[in-house]
C-alpha positions as CSV (number, residue, x, y, z in Angstrom):
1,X,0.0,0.0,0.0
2,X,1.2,3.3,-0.8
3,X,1.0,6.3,1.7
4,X,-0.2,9.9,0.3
5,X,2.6,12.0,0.4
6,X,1.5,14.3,3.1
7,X,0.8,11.2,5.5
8,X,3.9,11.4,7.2
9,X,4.1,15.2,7.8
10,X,1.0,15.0,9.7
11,X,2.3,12.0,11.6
12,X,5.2,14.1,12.6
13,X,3.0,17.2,13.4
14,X,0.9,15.5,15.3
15,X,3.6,14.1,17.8
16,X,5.2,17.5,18.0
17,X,1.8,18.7,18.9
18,X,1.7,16.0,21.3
19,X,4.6,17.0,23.3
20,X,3.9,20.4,22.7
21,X,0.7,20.0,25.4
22,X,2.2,18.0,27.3
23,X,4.8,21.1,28.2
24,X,1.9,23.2,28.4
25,X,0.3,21.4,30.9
26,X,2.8,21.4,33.0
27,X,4.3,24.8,32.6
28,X,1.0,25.8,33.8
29,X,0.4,23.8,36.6
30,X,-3.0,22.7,34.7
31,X,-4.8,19.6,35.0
32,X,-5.9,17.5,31.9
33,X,-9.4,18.2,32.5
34,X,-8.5,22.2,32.0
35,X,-6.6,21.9,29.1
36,X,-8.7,20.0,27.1
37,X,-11.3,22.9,28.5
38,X,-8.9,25.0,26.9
39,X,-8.3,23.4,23.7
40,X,-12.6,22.7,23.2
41,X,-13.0,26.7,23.8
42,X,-10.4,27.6,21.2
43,X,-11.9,24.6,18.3
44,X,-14.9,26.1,18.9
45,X,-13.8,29.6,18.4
46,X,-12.3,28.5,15.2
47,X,-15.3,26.8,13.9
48,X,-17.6,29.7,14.5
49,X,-15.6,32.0,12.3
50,X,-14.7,29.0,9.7
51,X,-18.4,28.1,9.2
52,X,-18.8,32.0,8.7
53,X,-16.1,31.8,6.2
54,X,-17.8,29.3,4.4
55,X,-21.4,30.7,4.5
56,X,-20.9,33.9,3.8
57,X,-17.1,34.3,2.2
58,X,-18.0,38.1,0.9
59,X,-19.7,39.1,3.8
60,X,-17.6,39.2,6.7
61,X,-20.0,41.1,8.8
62,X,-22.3,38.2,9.0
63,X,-22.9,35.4,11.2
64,X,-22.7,32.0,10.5
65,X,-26.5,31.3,11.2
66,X,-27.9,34.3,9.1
67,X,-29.2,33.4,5.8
């Protein structure tokens, strides 16, 4: 089986991202429970203004519910 050629970039990202909280974590003294608080707050942050993006890409004034 051949892997697509981007399969082992995000491999690698994804374990540098993996350490990457792991550090975080504990340079803040947080818990697991809080960071993944943290991280759910920030995805959903994202998503609000990607599904805006999508919906209305020449209207940046509007939300992502408004027709």
């Amino acid at each position: 089986m051949r892997l697509h050629e981007r399969t082992m970039l995000v491999q690698q990202a994804r374990a540098e991202f993996g350490m990457l909280c792991v550090e975080f974590l504990r340079g803040h003294d947080l818990t697991w429970g809080e960071w993944t608080s943290i991280l759910g707050g920030e995805l959903a942050q994202q998503a609000k203004y990607q599904i805006r993006d999508e919906r209305h890409p020449d209207d940046p004034d509007a939300r992502g519910d408004e027709a």
